[in-house]
Backbone as JSON Lines, residues from 0, in Angstrom:
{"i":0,"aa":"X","n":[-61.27,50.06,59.51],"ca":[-62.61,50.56,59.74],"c":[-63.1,50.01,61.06]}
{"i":1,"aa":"X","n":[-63.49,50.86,61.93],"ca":[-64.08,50.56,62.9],"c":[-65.72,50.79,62.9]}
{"i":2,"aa":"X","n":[-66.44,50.1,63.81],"ca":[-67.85,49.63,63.91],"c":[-68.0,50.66,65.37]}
{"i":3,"aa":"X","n":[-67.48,50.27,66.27],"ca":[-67.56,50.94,67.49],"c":[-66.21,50.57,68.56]}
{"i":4,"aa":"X","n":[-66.11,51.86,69.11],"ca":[-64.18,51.69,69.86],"c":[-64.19,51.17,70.64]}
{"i":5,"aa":"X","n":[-63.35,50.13,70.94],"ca":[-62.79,49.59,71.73],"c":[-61.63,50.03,73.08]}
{"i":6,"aa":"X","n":[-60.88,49.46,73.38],"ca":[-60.09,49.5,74.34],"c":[-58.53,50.02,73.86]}
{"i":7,"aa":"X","n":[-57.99,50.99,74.41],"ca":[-57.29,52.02,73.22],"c":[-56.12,51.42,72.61]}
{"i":8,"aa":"X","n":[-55.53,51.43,72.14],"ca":[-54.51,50.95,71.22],"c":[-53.02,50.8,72.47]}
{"i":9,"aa":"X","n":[-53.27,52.01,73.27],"ca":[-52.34,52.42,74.46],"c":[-52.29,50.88,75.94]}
{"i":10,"aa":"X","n":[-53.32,50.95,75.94],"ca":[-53.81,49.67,76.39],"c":[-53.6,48.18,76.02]}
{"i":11,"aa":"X","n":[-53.45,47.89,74.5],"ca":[-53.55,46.85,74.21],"c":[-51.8,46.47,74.26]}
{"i":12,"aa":"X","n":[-50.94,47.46,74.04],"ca":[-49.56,48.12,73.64],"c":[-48.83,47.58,75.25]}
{"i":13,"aa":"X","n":[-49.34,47.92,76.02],"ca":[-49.28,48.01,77.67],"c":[-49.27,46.74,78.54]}
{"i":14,"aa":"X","n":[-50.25,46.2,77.99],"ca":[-50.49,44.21,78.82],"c":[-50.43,43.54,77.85]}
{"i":15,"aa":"X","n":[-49.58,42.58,78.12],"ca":[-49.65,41.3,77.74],"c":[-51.17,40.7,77.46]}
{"i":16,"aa":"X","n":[-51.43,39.57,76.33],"ca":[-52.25,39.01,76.34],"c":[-51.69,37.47,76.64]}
{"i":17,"aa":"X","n":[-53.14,36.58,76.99],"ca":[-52.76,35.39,76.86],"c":[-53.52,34.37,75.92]}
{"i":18,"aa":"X","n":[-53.34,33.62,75.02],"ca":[-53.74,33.01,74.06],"c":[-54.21,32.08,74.52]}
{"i":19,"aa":"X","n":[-55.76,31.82,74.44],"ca":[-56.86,30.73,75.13],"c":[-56.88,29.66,73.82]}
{"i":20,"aa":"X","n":[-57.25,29.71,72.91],"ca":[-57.51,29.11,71.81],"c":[-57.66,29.77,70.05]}
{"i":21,"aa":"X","n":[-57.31,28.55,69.34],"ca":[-57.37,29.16,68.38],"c":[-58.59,28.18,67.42]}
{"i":22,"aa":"X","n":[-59.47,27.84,66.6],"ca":[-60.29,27.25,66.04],"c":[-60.51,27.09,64.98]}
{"i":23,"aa":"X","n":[-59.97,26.56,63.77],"ca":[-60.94,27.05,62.18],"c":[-62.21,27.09,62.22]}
{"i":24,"aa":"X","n":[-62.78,27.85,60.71],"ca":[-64.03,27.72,61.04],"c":[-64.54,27.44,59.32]}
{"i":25,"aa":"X","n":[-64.96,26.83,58.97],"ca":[-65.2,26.46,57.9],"c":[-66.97,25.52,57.38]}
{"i":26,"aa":"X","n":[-67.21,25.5,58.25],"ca":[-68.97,25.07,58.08],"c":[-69.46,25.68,59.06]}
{"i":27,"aa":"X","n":[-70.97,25.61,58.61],"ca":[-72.36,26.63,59.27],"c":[-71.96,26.03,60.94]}
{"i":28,"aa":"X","n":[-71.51,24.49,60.97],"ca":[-71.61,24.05,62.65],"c":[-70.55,24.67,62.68]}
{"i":29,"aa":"X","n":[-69.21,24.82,62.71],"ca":[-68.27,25.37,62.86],"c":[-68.37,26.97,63.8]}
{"i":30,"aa":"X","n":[-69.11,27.84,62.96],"ca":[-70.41,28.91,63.61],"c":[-70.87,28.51,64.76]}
{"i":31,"aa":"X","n":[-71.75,27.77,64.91],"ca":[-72.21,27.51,66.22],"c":[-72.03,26.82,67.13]}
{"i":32,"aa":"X","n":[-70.76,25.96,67.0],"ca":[-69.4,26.09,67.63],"c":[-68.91,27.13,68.33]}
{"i":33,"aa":"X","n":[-68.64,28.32,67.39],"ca":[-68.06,29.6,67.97],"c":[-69.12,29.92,68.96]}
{"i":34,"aa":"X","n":[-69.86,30.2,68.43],"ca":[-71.18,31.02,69.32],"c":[-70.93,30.27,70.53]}
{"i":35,"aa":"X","n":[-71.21,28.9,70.82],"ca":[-71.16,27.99,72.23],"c":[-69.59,28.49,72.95]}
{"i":36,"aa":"X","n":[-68.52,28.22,72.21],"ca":[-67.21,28.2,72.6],"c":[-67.27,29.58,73.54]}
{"i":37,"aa":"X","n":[-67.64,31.14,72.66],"ca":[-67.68,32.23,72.94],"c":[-68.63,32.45,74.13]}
{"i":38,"aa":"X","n":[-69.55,31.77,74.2],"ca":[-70.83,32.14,75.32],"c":[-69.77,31.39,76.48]}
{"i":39,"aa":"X","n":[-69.21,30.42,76.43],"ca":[-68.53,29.56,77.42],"c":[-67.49,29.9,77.74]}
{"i":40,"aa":"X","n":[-66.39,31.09,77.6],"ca":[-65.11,31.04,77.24],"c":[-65.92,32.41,78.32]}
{"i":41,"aa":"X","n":[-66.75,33.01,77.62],"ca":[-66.92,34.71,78.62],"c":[-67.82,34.19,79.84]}
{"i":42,"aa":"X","n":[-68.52,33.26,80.1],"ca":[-68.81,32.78,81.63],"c":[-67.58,32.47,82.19]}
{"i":43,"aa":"X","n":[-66.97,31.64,81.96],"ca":[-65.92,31.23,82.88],"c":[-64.75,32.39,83.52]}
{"i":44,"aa":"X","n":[-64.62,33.33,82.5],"ca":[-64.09,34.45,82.49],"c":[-64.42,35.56,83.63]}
{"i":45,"aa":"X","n":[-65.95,35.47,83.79],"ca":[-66.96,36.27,84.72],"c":[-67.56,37.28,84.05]}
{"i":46,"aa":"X","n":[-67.65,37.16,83.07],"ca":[-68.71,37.93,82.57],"c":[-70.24,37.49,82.62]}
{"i":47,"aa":"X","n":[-71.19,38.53,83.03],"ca":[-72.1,38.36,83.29],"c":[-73.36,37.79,81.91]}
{"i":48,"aa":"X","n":[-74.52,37.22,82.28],"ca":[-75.11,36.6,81.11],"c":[-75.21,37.02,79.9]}
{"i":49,"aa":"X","n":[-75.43,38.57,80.45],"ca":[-75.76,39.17,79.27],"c":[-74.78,39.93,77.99]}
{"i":50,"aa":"X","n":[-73.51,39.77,79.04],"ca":[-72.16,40.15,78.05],"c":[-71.58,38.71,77.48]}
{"i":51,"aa":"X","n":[-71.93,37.8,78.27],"ca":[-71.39,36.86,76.88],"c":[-72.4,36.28,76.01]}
{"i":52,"aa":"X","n":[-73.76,36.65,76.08],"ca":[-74.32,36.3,74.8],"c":[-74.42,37.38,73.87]}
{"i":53,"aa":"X","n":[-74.07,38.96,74.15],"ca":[-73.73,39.73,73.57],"c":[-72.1,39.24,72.56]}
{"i":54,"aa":"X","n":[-71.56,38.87,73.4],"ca":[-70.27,37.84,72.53],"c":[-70.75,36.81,71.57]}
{"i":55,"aa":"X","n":[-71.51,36.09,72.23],"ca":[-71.98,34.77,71.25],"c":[-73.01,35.44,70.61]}
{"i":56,"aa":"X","n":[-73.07,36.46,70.09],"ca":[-74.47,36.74,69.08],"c":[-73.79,37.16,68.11]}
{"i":57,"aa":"X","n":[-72.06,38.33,68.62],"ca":[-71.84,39.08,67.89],"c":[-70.72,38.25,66.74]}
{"i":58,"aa":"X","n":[-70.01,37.3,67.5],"ca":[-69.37,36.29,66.61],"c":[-70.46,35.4,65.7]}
{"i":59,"aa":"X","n":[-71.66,34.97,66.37],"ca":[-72.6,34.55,65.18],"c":[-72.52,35.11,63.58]}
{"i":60,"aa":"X","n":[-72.76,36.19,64.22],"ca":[-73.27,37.29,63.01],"c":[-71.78,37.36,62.13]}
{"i":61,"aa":"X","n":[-70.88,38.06,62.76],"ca":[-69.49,37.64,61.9],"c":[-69.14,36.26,60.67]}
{"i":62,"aa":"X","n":[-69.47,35.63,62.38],"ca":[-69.25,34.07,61.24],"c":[-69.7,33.57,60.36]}
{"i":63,"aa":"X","n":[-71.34,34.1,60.37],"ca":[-72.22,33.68,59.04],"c":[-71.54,34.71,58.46]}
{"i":64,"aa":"X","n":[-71.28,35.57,58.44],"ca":[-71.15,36.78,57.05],"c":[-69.26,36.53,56.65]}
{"i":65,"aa":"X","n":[-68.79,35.51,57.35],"ca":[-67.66,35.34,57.01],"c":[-67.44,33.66,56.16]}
{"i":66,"aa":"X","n":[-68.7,32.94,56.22],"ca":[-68.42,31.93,55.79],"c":[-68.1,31.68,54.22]}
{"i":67,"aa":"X","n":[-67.1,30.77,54.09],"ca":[-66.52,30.74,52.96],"c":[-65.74,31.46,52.26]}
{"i":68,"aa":"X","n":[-64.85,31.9,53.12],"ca":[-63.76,32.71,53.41],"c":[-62.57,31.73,53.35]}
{"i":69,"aa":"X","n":[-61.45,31.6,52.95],"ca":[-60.4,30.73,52.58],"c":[-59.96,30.85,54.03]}
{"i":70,"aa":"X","n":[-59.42,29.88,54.34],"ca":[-58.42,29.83,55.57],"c":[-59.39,30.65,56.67]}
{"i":71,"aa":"X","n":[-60.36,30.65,57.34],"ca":[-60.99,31.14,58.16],"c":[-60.76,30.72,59.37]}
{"i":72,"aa":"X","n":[-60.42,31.38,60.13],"ca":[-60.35,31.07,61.42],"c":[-60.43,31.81,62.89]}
{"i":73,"aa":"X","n":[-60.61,31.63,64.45],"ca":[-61.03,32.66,65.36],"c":[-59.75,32.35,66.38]}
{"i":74,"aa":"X","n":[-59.55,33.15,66.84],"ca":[-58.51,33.35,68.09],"c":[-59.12,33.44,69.04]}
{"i":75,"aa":"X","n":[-59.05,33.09,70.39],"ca":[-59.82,33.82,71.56],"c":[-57.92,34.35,72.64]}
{"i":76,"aa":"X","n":[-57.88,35.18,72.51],"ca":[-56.91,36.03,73.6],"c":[-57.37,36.87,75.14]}
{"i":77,"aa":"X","n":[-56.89,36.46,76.09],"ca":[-57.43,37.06,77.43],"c":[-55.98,38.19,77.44]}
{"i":78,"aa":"X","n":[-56.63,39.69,77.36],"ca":[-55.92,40.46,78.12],"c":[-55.87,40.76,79.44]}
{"i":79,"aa":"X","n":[-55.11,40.73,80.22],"ca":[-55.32,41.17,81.97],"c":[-55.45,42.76,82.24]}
{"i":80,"aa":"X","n":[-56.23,42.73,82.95],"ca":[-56.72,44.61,83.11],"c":[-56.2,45.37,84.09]}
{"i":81,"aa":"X","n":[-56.69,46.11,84.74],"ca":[-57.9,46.51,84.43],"c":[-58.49,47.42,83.42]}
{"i":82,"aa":"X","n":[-59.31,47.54,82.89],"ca":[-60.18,46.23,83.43],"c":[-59.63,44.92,82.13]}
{"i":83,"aa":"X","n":[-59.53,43.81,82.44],"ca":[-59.48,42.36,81.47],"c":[-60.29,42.9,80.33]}
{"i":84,"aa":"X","n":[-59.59,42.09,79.55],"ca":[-60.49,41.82,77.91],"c":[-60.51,40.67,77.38]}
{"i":85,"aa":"X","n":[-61.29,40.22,77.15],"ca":[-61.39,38.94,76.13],"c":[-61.34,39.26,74.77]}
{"i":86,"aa":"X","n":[-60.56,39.06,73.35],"ca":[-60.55,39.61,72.46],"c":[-60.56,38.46,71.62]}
{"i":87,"aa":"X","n":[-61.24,38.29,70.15],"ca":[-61.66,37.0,69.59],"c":[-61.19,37.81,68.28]}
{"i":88,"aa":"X","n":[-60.54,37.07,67.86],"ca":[-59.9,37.29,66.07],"c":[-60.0,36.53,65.16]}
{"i":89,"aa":"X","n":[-61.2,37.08,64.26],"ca":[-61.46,36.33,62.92],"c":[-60.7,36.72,61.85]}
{"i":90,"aa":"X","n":[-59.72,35.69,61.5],"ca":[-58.97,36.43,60.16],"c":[-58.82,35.3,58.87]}
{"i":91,"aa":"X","n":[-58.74,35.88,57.93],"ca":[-59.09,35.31,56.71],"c":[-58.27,35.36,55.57]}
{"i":92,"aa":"X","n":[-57.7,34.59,54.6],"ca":[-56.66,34.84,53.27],"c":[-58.07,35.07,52.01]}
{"i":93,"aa":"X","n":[-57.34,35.67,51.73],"ca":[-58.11,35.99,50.23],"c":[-58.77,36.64,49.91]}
{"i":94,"aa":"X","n":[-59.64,37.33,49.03],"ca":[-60.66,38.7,48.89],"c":[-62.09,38.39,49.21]}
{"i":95,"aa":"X","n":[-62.14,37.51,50.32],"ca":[-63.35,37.49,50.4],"c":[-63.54,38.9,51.69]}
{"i":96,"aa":"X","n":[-65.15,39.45,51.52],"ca":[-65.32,40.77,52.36],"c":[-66.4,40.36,52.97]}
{"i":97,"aa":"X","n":[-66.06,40.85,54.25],"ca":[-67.26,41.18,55.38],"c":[-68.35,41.88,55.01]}
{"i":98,"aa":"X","n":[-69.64,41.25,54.83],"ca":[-70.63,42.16,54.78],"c":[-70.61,42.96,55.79]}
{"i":99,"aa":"X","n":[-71.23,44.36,55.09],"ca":[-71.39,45.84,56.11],"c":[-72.27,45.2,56.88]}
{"i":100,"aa":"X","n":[-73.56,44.51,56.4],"ca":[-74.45,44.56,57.87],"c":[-73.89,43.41,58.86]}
{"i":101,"aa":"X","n":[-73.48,42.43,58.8],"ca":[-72.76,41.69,59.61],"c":[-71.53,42.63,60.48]}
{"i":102,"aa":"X","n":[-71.26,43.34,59.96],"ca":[-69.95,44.7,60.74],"c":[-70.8,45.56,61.76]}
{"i":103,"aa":"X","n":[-72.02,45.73,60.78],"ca":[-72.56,46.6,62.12],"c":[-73.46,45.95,63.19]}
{"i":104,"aa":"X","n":[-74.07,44.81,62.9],"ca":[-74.81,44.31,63.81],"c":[-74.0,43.8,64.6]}
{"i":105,"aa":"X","n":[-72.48,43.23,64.5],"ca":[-71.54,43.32,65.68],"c":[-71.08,44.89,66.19]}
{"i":106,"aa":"X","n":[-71.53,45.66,65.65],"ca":[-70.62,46.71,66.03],"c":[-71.8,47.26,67.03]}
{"i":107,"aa":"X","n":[-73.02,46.97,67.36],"ca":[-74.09,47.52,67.94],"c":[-73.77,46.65,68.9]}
{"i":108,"aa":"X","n":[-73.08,45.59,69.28],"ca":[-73.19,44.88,70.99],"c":[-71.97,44.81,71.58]}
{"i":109,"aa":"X","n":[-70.67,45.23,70.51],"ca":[-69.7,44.92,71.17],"c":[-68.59,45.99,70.02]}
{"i":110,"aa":"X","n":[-67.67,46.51,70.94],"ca":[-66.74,46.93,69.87],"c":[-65.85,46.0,68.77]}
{"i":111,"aa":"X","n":[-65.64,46.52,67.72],"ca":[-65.89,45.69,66.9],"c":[-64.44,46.22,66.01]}
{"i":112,"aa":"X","n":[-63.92,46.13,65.3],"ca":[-62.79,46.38,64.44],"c":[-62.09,45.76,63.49]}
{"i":113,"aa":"X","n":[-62.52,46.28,62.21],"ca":[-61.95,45.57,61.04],"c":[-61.03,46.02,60.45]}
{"i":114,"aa":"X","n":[-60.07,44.91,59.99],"ca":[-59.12,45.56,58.67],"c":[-59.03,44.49,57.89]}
{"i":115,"aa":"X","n":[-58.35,45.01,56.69],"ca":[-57.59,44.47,55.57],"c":[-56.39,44.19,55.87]}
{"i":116,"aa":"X","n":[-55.53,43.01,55.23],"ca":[-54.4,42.43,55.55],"c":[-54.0,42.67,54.43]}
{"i":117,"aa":"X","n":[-52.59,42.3,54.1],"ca":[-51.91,42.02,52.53],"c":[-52.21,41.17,51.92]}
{"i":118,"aa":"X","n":[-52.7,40.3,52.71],"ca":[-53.47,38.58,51.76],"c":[-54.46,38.24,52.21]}
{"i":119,"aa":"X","n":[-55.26,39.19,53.32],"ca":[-56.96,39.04,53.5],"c":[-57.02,39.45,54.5]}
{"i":120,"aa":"X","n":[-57.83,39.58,55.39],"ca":[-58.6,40.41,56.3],"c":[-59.06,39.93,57.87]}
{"i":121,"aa":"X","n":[-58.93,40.94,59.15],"ca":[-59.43,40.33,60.09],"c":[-60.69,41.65,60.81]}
{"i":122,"aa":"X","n":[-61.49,40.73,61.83],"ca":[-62.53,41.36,62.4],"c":[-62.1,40.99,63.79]}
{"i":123,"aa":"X","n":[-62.13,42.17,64.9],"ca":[-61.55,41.47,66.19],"c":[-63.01,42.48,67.2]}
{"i":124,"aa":"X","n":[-63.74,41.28,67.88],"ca":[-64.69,41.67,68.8],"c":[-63.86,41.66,70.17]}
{"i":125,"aa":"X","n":[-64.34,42.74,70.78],"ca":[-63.84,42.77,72.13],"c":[-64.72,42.73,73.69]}
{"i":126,"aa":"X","n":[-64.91,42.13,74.41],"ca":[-65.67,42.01,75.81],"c":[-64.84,42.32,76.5]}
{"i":127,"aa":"X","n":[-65.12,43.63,77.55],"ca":[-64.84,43.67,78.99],"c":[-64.89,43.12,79.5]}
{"i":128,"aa":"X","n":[-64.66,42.26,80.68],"ca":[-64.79,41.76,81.38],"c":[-65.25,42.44,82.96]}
{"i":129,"aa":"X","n":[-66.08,41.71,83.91],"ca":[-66.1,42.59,85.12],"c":[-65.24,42.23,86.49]}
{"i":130,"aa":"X","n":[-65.09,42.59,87.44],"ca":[-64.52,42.33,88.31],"c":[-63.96,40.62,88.67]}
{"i":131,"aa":"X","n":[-62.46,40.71,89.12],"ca":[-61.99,39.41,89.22],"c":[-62.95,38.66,90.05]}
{"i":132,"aa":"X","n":[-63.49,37.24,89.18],"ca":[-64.46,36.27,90.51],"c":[-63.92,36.04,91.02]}
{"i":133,"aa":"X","n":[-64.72,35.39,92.44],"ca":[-63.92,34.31,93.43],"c":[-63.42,34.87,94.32]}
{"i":134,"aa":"X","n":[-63.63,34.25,95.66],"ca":[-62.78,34.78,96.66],"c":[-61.03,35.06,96.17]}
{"i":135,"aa":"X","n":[-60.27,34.81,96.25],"ca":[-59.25,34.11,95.61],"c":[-59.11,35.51,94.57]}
{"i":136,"aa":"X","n":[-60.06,35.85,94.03],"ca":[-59.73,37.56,93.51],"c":[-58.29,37.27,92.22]}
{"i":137,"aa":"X","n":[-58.81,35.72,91.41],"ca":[-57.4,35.64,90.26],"c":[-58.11,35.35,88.98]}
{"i":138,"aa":"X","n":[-57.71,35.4,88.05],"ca":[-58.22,34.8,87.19],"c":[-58.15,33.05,86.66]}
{"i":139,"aa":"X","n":[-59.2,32.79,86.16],"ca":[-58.91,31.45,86.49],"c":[-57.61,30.97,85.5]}
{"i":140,"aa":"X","n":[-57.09,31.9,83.87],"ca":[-55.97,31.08,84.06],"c":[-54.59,31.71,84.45]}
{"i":141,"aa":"X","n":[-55.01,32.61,85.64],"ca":[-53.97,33.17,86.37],"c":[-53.06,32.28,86.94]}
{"i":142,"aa":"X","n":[-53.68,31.38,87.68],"ca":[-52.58,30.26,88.14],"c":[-52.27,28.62,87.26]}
{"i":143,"aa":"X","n":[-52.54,28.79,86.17],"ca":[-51.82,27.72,85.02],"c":[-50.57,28.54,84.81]}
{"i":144,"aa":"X","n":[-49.79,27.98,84.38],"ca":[-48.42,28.05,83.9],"c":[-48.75,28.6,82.55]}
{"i":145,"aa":"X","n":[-48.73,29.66,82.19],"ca":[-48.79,30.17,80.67],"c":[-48.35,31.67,80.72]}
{"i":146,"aa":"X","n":[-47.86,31.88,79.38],"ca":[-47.35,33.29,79.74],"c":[-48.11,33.9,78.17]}
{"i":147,"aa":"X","n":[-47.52,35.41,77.38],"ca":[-48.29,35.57,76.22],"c":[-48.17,34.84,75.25]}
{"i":148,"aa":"X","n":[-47.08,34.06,75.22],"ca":[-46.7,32.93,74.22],"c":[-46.75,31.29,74.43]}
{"i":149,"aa":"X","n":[-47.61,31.13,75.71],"ca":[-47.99,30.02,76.06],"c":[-49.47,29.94,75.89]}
{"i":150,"aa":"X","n":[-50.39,28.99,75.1],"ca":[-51.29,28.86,75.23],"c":[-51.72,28.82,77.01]}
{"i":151,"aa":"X","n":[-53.24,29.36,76.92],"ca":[-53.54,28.89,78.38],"c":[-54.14,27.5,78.35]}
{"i":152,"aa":"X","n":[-54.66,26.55,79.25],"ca":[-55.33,25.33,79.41],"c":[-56.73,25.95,79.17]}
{"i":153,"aa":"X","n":[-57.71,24.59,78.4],"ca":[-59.28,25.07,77.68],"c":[-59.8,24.02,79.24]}
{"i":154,"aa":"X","n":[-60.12,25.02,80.04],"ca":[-60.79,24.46,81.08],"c":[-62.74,24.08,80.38]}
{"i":155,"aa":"X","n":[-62.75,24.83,79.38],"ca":[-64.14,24.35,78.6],"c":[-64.47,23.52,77.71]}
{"i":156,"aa":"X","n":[-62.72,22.99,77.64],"ca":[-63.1,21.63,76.52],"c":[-62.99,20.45,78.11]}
{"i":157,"aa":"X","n":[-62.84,20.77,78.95],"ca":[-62.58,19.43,80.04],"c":[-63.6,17.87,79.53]}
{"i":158,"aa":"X","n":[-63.29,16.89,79.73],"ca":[-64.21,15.53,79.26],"c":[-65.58,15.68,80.23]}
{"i":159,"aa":"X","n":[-67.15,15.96,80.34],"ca":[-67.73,15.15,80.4],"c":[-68.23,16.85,81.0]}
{"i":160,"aa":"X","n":[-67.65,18.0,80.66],"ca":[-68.49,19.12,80.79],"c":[-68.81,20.1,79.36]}
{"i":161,"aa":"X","n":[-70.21,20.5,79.63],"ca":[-70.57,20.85,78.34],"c":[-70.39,22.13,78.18]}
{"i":162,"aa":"X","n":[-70.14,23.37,77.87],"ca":[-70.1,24.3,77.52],"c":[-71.75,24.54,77.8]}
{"i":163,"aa":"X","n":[-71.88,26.46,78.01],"ca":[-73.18,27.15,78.37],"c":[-73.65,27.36,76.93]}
{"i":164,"aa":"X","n":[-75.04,27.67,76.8],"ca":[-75.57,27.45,75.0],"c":[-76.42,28.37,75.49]}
């Protein structure tokens, strides 16, 4: 079931992604965790203010309507574009279900896409991204050593910088 379309299946099939992080999520802070992680993960990225708190609102809403969900947890994956995607995967064991209005109030800021698994279920929000920043015209973890099966480096967990809120 989809909320609203995303980036085509042809596309996703086509580029490589690269795996930024992965997180459980299992308490209300855990949530707003995500929300910070997500608002911070799509600045650094270059997305503009208003597309990553469109991110951090729309994982909010997920995450409360996903809490207490067995094995809960979020992915963040950078596809390279054009145009880039940032793609965040909430997936879950067991019969617990996504409330509809939590599906659609993500599905009103960001494309949004749910399914059922054989042993539980995922919700995957997707952000565009806009034009490569920086003179330099790369992404920032264009030049780390990582490939789709290499995590990239969490330049947003660095010591003694805080993430955007």
């Amino acid at each position: 079931m989809s909320a609203r379309p995303g980036p085509s299946a042809e596309h996703a099939a086509e580029v490589p992604s690269v795996h930024l992080e992965s997180t459980p999520l299992g308490t209300v802070q855990d949530t707003f965790a995500l929300r910070r992680s997500a608002r911070a993960v799509a600045d650094l990225l270059g997305a503009d203010g208003q597309d990553a708190v469109r991110l951090a609102t729309a994982l909010s809403e997920l995450g409360r309507g996903l809490l207490g969900a067995d094995r809960l947890a979020a992915a963040f994956d950078l596809q390279a574009g054009p145009p880039a995607v940032l793609r965040v995967t909430l997936t879950w064991q067991g019969g617990h279900r996504l409330p509809e209005e939590a599906l659609e109030a993500s599905g009103r800021l960001l494309p949004t896409h749910q399914e059922r698994t054989g042993d539980g279920g995922l919700v995957r929000v997707e952000q565009r991204l806009g034009p490569v920043p920086g003179p330099s015209r790369s992404w920032p973890v264009a030049s780390a050593t990582c490939s789709p099966r290499t995590p990239a480096p969490a330049p947003w967990r660095t010591p003694g910088r805080r993430p955007a809120t």
